[in-house]
Backbone as CSV, one residue per row, in Angstrom:
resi,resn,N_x,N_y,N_z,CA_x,CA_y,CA_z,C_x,C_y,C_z
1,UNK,99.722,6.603,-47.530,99.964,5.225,-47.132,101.152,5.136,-46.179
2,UNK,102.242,5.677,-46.438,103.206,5.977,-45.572,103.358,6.047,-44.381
3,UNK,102.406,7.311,-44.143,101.809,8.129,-43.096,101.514,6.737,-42.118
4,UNK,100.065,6.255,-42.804,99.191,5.211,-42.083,100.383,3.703,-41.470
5,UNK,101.074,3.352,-42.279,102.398,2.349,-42.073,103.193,2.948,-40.933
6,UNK,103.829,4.499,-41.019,104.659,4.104,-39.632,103.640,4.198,-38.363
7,UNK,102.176,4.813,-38.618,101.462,4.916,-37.435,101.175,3.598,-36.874
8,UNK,101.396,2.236,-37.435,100.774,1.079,-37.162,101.720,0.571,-36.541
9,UNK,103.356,1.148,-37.095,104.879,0.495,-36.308,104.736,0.895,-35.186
10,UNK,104.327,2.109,-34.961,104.078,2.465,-33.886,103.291,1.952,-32.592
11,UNK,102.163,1.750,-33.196,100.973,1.014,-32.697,101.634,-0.122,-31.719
12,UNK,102.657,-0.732,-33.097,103.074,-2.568,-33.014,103.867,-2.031,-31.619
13,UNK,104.730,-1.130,-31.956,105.832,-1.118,-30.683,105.489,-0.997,-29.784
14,UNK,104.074,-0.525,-29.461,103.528,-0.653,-28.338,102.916,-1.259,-27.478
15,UNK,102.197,-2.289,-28.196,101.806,-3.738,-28.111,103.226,-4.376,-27.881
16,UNK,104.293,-4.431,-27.995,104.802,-5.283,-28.278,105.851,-4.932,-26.323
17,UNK,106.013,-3.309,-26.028,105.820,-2.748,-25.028,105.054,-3.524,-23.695
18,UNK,103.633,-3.742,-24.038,102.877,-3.791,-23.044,102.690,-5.723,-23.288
19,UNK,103.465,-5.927,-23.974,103.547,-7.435,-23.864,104.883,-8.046,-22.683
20,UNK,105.489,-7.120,-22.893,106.726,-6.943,-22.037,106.213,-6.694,-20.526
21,UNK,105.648,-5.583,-20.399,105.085,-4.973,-19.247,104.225,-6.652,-18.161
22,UNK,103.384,-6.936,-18.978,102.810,-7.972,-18.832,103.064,-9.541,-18.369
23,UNK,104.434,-9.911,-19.260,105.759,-10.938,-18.724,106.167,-10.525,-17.250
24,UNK,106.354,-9.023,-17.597,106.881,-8.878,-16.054,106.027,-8.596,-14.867
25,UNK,104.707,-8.603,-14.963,103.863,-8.027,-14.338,102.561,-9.437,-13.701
26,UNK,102.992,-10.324,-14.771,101.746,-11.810,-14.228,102.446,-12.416,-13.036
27,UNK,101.486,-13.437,-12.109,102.048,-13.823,-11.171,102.745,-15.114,-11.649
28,UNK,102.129,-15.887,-12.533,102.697,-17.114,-12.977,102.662,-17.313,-14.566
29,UNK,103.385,-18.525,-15.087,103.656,-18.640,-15.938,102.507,-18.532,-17.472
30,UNK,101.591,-19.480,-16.930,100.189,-19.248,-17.842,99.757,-17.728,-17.848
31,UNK,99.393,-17.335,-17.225,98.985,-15.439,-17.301,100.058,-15.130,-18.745
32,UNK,101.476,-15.158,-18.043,102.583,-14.846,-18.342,102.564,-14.710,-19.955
33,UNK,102.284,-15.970,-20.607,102.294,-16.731,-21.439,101.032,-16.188,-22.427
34,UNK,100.155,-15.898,-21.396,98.602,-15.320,-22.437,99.197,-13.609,-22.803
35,UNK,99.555,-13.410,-21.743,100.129,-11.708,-22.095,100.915,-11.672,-23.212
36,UNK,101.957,-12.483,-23.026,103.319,-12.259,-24.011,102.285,-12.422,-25.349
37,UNK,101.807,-13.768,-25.322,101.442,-14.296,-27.187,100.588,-13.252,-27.574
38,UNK,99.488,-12.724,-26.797,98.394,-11.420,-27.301,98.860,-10.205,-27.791
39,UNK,99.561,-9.945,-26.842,100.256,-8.548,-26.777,101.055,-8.829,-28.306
40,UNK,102.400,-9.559,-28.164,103.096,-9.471,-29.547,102.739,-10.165,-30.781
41,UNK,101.378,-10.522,-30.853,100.579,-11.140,-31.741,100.163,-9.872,-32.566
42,UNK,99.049,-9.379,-31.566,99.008,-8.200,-32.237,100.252,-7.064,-32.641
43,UNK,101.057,-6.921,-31.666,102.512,-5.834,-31.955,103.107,-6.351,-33.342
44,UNK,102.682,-7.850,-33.347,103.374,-7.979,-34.899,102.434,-7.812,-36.165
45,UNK,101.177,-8.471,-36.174,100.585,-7.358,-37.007,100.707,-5.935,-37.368
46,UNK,100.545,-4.916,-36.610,100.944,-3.969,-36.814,102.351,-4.037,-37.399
47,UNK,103.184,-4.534,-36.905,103.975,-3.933,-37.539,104.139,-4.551,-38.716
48,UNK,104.464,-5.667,-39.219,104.896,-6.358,-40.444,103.790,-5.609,-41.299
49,UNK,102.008,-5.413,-41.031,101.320,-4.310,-41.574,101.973,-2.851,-42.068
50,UNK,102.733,-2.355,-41.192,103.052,-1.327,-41.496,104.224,-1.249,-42.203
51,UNK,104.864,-1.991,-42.234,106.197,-2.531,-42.943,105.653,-2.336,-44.477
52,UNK,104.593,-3.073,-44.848,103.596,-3.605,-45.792,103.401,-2.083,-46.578
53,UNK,103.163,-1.235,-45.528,102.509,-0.373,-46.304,102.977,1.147,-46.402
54,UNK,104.692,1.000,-46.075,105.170,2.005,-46.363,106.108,1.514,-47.377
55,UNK,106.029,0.165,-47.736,106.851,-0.590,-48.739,105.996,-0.974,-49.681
56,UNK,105.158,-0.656,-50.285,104.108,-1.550,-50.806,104.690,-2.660,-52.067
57,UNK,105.953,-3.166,-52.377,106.423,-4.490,-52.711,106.413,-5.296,-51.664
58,UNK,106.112,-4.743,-50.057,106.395,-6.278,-49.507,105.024,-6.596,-48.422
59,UNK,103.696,-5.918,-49.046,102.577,-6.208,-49.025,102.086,-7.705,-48.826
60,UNK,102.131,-8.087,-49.983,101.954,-9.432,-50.074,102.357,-10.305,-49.125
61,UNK,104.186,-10.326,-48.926,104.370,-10.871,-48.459,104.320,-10.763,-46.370
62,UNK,103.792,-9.403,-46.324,103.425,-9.208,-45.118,102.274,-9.831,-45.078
63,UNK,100.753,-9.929,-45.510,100.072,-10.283,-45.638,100.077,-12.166,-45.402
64,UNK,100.694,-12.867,-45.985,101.574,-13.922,-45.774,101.714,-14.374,-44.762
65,UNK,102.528,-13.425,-44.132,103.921,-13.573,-42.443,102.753,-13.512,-41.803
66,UNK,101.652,-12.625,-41.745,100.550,-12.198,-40.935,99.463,-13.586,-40.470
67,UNK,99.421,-14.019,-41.866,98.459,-15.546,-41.808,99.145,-16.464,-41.149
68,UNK,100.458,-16.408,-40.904,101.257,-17.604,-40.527,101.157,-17.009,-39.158
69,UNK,101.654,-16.375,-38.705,101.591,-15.512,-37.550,100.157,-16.042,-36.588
70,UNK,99.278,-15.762,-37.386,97.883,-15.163,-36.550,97.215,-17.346,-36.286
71,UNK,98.063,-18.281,-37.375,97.979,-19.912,-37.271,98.574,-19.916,-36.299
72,UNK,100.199,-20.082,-35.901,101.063,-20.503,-35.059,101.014,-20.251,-33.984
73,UNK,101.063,-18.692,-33.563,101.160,-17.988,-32.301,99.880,-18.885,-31.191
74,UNK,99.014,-18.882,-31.564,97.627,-19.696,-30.491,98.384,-20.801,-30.103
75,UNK,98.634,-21.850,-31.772,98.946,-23.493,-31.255,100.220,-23.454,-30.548
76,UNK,101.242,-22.463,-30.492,102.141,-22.668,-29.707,101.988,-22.105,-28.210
77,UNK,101.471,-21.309,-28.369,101.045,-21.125,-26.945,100.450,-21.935,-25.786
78,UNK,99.537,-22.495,-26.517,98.807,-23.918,-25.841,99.596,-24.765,-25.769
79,UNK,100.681,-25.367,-26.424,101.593,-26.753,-26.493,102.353,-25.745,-25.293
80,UNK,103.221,-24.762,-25.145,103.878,-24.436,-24.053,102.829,-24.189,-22.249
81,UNK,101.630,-24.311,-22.386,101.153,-24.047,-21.387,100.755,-25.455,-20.926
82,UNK,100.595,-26.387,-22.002,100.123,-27.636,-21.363,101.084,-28.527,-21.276
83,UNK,102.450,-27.943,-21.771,104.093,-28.910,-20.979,103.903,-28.375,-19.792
84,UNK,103.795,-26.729,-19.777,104.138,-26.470,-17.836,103.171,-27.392,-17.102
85,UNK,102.041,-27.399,-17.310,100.615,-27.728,-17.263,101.152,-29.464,-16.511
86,UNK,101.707,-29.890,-17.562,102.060,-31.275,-17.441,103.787,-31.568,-16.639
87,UNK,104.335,-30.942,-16.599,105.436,-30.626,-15.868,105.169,-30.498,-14.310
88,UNK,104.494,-29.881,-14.215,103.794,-29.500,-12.475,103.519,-28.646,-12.084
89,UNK,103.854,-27.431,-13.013,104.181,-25.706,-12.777,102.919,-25.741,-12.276
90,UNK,102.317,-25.102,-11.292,100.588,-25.042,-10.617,100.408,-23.903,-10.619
91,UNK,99.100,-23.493,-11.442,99.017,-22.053,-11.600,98.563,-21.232,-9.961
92,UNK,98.286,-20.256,-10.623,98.204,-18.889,-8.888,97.176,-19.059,-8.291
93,UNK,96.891,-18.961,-6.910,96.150,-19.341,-6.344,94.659,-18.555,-6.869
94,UNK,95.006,-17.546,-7.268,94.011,-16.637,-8.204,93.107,-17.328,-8.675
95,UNK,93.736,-18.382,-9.528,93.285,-18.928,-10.711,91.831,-20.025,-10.490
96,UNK,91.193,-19.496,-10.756,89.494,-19.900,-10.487,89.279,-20.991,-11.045
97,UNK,89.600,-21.195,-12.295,88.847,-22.440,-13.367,90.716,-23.028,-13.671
98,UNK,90.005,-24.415,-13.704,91.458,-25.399,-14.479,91.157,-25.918,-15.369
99,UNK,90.843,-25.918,-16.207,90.398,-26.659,-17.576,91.166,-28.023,-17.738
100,UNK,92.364,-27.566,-17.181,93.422,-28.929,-17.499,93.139,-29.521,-16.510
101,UNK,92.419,-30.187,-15.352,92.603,-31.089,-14.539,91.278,-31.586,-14.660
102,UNK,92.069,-33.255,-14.688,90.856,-33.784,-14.982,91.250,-34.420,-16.444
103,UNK,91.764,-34.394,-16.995,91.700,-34.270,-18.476,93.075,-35.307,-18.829
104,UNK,93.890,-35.554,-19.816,94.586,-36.754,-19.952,96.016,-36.764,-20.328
105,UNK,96.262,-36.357,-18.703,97.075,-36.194,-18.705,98.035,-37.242,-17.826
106,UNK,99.429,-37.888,-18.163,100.105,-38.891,-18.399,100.945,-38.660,-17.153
């Protein structure tokens, strides 16, 4: 079990790595924003997982952090993309589809 726990910290740190990579690597803020929350969404699974399971008293409560984690991380992501959204920030010229325009905004 041990074994399998630090391989997942591992995992996490790497995700959590290429969430970084990603911040620095999008052209604008929304990209930006989908990279960061995915990337250390998962980097934190893994790890609080692996935390979990080279500790197995704090299982549970990883299990827990994980559910709260895997609720929050989406709805906050969306409330920060649709202030920029609503702020003026205009995504990259890249950006093919707008879901937000059009829609009710104040």
């Amino acid at each position: 079990m041990s074994i399998l726990g630090y391989i997942l910290i591992t995992i996490g740190a790497f995700f959590y790595f290429l969430g970084g990579l990603g911040i620095f690597r999008m052209p604008d803020v929304y990209n930006r924003l989908q990279a960061g929350t995915k990337a250390t969404t998962l980097g934190s699974f893994s790890v609080i997982l692996g935390v979990g399971l080279v500790n197995l008293d704090y299982l549970p409560k990883a299990l827990i952090i994980i559910a709260f984690i895997a609720l929050t991380n989406p709805v906050g992501s969306s409330v920060l993309a649709r202030a920029a959204y609503l702020k003026g920030i205009k995504p990259t010229d890249k950006t093919k589809v707008d879901e937000y325009k059009g829609g009710d905004e104040k």
